[in-house]
PDB file of N, H, CA, C and O in Angstrom:
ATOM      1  N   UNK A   1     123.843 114.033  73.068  1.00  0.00           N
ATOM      2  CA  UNK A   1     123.104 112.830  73.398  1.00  0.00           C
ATOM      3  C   UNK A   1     121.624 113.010  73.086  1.00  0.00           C
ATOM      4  O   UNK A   1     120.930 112.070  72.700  1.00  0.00           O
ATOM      5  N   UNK A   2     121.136 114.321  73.276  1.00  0.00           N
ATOM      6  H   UNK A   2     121.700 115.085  73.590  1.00  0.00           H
ATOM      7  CA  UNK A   2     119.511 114.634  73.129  1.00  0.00           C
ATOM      8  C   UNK A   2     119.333 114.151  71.377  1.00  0.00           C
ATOM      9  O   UNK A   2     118.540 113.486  70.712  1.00  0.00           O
ATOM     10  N   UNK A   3     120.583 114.933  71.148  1.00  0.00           N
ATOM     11  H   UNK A   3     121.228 115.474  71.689  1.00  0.00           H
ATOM     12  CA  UNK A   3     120.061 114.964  69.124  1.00  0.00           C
ATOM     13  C   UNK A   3     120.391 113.320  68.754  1.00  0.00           C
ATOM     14  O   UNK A   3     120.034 112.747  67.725  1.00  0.00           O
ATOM     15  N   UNK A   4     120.998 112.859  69.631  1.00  0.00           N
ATOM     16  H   UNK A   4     121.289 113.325  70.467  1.00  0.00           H
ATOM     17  CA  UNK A   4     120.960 111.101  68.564  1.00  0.00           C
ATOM     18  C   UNK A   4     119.598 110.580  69.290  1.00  0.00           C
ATOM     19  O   UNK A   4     119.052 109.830  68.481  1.00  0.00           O
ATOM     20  N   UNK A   5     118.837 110.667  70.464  1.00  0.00           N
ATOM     21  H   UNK A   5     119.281 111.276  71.121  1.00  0.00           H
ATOM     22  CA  UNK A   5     118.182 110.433  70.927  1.00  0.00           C
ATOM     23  C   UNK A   5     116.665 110.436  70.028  1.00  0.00           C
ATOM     24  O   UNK A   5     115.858 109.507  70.050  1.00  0.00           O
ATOM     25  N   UNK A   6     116.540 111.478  69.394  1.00  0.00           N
ATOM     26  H   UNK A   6     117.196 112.233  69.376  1.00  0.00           H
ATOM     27  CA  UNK A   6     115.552 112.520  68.897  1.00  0.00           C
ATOM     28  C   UNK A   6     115.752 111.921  67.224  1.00  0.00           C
ATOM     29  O   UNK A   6     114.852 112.083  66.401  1.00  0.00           O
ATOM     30  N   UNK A   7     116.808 111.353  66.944  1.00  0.00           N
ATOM     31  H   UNK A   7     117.540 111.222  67.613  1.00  0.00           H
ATOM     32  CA  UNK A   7     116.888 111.173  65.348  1.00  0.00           C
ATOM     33  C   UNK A   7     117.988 110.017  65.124  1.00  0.00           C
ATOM     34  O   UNK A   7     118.941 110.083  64.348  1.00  0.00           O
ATOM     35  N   UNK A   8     117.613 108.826  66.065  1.00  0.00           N
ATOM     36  H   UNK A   8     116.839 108.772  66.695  1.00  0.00           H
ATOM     37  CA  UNK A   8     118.127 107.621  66.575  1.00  0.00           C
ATOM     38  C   UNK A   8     118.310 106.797  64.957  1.00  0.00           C
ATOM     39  O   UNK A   8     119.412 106.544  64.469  1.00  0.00           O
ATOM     40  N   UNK A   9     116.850 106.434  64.231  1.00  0.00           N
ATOM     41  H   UNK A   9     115.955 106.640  64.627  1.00  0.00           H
ATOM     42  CA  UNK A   9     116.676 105.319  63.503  1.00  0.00           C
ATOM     43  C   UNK A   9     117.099 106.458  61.915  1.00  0.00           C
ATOM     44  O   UNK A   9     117.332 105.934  60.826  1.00  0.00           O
ATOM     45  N   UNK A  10     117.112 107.399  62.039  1.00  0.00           N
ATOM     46  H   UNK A  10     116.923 107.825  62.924  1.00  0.00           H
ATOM     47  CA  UNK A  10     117.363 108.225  60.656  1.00  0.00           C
ATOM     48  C   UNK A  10     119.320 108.446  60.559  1.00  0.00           C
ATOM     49  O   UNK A  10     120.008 108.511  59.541  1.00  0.00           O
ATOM     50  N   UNK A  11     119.680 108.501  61.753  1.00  0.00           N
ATOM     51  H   UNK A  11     119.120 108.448  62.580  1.00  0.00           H
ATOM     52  CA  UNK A  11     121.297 108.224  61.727  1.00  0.00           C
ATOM     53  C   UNK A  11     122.018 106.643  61.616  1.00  0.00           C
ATOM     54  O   UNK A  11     122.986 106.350  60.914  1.00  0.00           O
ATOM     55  N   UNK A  12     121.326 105.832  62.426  1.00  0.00           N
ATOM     56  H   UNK A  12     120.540 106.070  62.996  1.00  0.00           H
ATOM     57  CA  UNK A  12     121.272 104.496  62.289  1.00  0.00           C
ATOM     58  C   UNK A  12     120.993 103.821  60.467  1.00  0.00           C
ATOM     59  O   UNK A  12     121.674 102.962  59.907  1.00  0.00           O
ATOM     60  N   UNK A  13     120.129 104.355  60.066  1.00  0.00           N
ATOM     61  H   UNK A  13     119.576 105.053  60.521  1.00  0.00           H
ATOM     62  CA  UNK A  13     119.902 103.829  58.811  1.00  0.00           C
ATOM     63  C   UNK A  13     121.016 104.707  58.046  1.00  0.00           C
ATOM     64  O   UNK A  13     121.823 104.079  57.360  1.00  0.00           O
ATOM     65  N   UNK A  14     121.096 105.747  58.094  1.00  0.00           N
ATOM     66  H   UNK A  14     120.441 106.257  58.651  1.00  0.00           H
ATOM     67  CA  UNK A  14     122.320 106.491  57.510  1.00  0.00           C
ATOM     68  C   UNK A  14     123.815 105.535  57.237  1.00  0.00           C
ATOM     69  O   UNK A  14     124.387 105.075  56.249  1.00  0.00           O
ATOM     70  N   UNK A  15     124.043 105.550  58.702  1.00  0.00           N
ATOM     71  H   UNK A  15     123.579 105.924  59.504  1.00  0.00           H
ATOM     72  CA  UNK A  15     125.439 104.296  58.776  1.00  0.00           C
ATOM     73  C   UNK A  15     125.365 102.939  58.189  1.00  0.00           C
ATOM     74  O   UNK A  15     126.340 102.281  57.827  1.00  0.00           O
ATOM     75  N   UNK A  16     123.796 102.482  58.111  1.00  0.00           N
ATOM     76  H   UNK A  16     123.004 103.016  58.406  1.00  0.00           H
ATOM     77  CA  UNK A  16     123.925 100.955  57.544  1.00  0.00           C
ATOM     78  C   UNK A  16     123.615 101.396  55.917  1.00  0.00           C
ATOM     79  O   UNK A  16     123.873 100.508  55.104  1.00  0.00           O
ATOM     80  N   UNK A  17     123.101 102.643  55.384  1.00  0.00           N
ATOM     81  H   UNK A  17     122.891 103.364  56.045  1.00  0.00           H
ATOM     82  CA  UNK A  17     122.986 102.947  53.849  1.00  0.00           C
ATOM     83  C   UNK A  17     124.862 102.931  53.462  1.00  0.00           C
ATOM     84  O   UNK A  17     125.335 102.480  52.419  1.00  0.00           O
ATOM     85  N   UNK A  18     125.465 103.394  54.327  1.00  0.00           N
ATOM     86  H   UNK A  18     125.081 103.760  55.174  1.00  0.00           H
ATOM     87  CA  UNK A  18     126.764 104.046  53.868  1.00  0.00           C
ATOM     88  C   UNK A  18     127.536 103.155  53.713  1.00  0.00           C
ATOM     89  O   UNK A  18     128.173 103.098  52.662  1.00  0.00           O
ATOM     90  N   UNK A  19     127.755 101.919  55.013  1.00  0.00           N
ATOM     91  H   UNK A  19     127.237 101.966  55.867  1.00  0.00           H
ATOM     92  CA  UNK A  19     128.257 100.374  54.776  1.00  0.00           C
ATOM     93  C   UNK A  19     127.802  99.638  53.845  1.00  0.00           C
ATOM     94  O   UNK A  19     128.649  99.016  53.204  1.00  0.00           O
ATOM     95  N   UNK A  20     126.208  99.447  53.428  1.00  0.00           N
ATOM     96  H   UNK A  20     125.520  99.953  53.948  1.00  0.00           H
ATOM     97  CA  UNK A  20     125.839  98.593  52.630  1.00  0.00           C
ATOM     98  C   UNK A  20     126.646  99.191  50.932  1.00  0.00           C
ATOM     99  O   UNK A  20     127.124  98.403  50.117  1.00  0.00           O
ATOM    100  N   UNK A  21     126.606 100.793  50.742  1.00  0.00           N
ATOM    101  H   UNK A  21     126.217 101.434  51.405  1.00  0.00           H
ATOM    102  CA  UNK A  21     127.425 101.387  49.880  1.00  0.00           C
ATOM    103  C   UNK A  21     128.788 100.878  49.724  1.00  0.00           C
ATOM    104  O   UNK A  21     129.359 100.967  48.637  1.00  0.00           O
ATOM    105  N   UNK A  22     129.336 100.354  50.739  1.00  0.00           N
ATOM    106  H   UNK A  22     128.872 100.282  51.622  1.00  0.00           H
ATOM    107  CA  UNK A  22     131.247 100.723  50.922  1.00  0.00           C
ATOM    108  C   UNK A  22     130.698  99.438  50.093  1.00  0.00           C
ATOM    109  O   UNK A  22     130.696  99.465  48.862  1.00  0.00           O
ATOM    110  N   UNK A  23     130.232  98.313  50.820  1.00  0.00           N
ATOM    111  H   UNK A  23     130.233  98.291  51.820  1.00  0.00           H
ATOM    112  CA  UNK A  23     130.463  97.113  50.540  1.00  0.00           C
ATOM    113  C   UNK A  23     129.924  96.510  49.004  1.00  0.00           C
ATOM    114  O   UNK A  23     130.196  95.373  48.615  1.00  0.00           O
ATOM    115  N   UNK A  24     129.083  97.537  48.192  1.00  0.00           N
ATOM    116  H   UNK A  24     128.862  98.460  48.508  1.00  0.00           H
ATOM    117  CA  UNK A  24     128.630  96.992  47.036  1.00  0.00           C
ATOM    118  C   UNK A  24     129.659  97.499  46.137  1.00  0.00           C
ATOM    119  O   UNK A  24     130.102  96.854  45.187  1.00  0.00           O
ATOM    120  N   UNK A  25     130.084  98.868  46.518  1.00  0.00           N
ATOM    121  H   UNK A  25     129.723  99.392  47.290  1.00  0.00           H
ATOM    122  CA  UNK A  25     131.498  99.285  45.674  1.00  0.00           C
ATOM    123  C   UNK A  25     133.020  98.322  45.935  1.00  0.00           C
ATOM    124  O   UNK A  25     133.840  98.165  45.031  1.00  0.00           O
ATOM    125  N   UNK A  26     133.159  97.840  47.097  1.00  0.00           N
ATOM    126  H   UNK A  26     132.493  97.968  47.832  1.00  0.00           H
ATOM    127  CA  UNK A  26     133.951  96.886  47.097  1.00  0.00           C
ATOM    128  C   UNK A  26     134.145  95.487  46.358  1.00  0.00           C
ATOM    129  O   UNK A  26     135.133  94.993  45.815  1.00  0.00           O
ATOM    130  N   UNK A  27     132.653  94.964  46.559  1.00  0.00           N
ATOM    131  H   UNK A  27     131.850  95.365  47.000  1.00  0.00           H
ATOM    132  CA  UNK A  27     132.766  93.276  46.226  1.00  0.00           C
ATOM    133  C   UNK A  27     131.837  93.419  44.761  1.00  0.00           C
ATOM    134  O   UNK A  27     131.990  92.539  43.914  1.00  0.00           O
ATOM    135  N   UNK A  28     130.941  94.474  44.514  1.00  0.00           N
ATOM    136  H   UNK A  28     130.816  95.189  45.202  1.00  0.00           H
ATOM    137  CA  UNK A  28     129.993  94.202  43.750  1.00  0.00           C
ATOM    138  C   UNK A  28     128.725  94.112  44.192  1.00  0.00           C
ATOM    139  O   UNK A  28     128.500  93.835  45.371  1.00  0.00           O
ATOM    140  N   UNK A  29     127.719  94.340  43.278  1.00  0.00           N
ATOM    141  H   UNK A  29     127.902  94.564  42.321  1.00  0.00           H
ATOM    142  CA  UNK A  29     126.564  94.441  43.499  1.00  0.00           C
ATOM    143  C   UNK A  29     125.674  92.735  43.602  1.00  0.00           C
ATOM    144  O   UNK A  29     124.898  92.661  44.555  1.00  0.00           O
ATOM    145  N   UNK A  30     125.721  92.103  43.155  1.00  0.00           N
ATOM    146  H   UNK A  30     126.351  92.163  42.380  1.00  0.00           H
ATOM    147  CA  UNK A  30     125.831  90.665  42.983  1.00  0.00           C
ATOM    148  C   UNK A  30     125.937  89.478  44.339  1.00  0.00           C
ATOM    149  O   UNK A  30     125.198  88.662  44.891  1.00  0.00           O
ATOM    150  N   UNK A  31     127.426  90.005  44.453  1.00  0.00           N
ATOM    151  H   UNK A  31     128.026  90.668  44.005  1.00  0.00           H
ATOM    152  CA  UNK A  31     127.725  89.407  45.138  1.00  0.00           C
ATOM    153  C   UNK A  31     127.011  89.772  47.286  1.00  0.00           C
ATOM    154  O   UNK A  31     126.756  89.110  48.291  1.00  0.00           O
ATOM    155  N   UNK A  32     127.015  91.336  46.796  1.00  0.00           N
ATOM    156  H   UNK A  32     127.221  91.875  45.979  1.00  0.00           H
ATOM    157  CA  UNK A  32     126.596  92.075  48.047  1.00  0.00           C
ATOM    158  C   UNK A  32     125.131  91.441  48.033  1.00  0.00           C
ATOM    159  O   UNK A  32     124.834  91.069  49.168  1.00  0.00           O
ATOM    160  N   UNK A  33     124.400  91.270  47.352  1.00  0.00           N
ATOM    161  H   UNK A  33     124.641  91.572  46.430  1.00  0.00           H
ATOM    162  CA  UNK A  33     123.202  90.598  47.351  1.00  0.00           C
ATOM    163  C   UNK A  33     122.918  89.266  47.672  1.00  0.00           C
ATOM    164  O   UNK A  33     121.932  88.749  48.199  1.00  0.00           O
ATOM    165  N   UNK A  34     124.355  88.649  47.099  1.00  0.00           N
ATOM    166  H   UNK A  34     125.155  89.069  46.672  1.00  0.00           H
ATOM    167  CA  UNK A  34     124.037  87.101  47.810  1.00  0.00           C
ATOM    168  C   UNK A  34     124.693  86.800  49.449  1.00  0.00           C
ATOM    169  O   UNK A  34     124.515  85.727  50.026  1.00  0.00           O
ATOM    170  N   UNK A  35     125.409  87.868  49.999  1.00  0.00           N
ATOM    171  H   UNK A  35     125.554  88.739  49.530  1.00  0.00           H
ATOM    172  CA  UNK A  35     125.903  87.912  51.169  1.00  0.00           C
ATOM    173  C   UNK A  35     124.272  88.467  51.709  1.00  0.00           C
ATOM    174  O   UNK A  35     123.629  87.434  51.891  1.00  0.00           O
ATOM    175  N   UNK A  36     123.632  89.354  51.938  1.00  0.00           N
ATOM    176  H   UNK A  36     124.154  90.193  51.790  1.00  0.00           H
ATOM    177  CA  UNK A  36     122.738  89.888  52.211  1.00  0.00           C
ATOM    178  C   UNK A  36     121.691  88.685  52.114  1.00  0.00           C
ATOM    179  O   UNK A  36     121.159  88.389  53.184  1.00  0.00           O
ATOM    180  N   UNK A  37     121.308  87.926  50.956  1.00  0.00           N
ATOM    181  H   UNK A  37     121.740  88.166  50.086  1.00  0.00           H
ATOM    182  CA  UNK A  37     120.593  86.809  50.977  1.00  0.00           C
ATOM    183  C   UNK A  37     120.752  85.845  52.336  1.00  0.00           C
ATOM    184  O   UNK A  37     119.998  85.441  53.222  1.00  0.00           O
ATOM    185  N   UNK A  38     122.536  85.676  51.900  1.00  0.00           N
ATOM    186  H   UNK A  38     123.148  86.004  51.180  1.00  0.00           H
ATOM    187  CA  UNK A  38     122.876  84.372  53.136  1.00  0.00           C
ATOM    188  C   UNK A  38     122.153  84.916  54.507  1.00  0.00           C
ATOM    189  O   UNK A  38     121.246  84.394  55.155  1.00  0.00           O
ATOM    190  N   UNK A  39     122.725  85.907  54.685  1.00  0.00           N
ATOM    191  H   UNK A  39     123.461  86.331  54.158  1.00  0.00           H
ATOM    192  CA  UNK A  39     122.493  86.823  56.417  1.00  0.00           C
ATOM    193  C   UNK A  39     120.994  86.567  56.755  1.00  0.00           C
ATOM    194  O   UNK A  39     120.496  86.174  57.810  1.00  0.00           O
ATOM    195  N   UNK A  40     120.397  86.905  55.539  1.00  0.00           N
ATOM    196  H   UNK A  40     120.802  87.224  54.682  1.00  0.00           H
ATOM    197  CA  UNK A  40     118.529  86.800  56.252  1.00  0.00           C
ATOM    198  C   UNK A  40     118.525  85.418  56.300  1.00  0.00           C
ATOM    199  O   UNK A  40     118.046  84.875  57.296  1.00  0.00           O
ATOM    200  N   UNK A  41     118.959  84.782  55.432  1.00  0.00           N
ATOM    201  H   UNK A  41     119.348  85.223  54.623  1.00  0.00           H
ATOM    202  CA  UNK A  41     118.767  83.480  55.781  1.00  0.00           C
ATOM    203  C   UNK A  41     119.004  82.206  56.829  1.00  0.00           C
ATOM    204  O   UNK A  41     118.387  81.154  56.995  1.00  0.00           O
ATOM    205  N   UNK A  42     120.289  82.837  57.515  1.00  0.00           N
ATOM    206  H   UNK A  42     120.791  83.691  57.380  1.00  0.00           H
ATOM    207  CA  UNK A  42     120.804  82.647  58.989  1.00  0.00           C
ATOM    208  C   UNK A  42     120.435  83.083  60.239  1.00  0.00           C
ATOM    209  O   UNK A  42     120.588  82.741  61.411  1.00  0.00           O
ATOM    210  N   UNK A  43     119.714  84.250  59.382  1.00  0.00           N
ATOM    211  H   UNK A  43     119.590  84.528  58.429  1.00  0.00           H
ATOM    212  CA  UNK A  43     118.765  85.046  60.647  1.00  0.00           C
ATOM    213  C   UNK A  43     117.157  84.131  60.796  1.00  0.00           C
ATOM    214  O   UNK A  43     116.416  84.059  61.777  1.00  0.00           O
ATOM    215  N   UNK A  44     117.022  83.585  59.585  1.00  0.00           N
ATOM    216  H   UNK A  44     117.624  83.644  58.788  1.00  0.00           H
ATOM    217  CA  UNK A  44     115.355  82.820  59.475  1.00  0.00           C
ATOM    218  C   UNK A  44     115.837  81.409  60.493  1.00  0.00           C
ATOM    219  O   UNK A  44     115.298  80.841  61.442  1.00  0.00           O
ATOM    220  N   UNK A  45     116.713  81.272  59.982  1.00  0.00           N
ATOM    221  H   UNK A  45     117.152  81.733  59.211  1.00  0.00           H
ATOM    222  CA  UNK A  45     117.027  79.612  60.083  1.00  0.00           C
ATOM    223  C   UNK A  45     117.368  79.903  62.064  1.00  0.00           C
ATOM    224  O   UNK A  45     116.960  79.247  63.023  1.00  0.00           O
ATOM    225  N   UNK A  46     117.838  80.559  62.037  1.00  0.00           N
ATOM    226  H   UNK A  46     118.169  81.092  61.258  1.00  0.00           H
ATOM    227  CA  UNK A  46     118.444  80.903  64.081  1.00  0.00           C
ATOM    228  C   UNK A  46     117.183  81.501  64.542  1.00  0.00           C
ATOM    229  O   UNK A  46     116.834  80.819  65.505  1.00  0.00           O
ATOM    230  N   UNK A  47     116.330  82.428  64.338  1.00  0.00           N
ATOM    231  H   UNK A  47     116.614  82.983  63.555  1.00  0.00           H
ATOM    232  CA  UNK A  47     114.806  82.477  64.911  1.00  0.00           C
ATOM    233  C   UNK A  47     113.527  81.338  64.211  1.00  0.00           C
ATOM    234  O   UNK A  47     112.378  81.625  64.546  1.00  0.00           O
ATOM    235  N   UNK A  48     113.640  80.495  63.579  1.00  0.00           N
ATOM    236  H   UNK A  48     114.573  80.262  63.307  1.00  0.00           H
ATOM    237  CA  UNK A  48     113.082  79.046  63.596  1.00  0.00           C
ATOM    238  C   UNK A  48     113.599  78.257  64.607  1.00  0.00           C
ATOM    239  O   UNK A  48     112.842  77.706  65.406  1.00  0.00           O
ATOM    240  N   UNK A  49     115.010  78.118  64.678  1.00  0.00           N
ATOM    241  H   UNK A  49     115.625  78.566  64.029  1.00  0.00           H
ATOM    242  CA  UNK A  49     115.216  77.026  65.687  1.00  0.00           C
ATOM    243  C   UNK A  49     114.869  77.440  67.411  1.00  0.00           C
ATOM    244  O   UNK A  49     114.356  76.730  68.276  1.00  0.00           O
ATOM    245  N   UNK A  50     115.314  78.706  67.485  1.00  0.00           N
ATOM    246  H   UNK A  50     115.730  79.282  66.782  1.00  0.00           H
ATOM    247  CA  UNK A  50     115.020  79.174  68.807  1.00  0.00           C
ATOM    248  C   UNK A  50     113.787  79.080  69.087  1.00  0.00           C
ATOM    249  O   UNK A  50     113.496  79.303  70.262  1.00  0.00           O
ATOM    250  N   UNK A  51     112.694  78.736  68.150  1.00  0.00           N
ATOM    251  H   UNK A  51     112.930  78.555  67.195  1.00  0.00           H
ATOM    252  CA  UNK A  51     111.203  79.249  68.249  1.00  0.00           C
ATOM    253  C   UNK A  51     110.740  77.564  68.621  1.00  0.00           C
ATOM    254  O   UNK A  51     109.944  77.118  69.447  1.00  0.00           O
ATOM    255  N   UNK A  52     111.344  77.106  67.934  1.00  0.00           N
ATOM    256  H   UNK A  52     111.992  77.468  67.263  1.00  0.00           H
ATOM    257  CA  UNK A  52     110.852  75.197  67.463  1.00  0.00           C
ATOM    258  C   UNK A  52     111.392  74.676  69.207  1.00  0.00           C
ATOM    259  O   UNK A  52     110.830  73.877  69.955  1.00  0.00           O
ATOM    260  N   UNK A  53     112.669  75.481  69.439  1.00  0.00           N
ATOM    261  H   UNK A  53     113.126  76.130  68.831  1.00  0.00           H
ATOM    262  CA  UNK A  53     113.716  74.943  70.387  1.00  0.00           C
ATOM    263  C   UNK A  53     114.084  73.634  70.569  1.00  0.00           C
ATOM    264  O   UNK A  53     113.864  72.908  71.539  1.00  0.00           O
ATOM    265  N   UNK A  54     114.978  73.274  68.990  1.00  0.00           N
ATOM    266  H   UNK A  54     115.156  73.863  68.203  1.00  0.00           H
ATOM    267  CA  UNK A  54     115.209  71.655  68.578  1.00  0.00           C
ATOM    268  C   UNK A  54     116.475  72.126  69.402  1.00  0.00           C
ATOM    269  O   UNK A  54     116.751  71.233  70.203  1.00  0.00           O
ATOM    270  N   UNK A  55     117.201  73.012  69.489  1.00  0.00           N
ATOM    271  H   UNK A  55     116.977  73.737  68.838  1.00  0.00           H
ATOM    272  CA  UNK A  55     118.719  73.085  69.592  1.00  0.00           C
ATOM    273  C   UNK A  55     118.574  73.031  71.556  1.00  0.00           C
ATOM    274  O   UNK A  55     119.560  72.759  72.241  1.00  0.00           O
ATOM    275  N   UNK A  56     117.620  73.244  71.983  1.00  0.00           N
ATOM    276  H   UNK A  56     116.819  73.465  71.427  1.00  0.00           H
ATOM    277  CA  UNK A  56     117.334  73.455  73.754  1.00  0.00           C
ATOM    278  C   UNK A  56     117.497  71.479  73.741  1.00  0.00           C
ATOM    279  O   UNK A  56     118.363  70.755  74.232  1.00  0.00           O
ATOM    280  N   UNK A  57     116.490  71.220  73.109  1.00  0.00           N
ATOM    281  H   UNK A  57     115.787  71.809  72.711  1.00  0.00           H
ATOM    282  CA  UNK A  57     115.878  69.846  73.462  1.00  0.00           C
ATOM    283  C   UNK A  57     117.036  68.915  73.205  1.00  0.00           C
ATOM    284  O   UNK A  57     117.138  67.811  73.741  1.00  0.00           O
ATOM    285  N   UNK A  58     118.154  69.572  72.108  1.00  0.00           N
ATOM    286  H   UNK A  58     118.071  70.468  71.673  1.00  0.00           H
ATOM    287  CA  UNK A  58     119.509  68.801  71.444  1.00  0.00           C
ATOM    288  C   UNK A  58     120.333  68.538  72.881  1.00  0.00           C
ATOM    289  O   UNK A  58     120.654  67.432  73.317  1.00  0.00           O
ATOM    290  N   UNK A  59     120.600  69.887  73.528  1.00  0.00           N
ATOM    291  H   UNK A  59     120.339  70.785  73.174  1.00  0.00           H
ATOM    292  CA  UNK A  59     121.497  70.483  74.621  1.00  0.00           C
ATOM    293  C   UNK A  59     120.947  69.529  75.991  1.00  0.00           C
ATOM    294  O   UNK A  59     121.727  69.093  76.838  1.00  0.00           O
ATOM    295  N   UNK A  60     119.673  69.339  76.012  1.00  0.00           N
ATOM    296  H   UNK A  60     119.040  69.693  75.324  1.00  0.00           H
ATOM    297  CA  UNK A  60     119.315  68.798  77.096  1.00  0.00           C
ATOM    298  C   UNK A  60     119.512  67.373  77.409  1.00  0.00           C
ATOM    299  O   UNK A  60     119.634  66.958  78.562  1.00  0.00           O
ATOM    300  N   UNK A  61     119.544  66.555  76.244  1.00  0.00           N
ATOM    301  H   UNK A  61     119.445  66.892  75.308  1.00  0.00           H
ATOM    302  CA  UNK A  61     119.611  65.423  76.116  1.00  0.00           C
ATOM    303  C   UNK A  61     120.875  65.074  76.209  1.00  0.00           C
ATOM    304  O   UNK A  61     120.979  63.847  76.223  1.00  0.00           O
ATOM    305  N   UNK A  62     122.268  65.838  76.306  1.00  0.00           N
ATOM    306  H   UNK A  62     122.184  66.834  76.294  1.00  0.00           H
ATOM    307  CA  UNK A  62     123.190  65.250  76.081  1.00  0.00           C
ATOM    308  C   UNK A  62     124.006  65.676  77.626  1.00  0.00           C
ATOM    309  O   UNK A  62     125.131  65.241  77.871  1.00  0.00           O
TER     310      UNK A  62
END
């Protein structure tokens, strides 16, 4: 527990280098890029709305 503690974000990035690997040898490089595109882009679009809080003001009204 001490050693993941101590070298948390260098094992962490390890596992997401090794997945982002599986997955470009799987689908392609291309395509792994436009999945990766979509994701940030769902991630922009869901911390805009939470920030704006159109989706609070949606929920409240109804």
């Amino acid at each position: 527990m001490d050693y993941f503690e101590k070298n948390r974000y260098p094992i962490i990035g390890g596992i997401v280098g090794a997945l982002i690997a599986v997955c470009i040898f799987t689908i392609g490089f291309w395509k792994m890029f436009l999945v990766l595109f979509l994701i940030g882009l769902g991630i922009y679009i869901g911390l805009f709305l939470k920030k704006s809080g159109i989706i609070d003001q949606f929920i409240d009204r109804k």
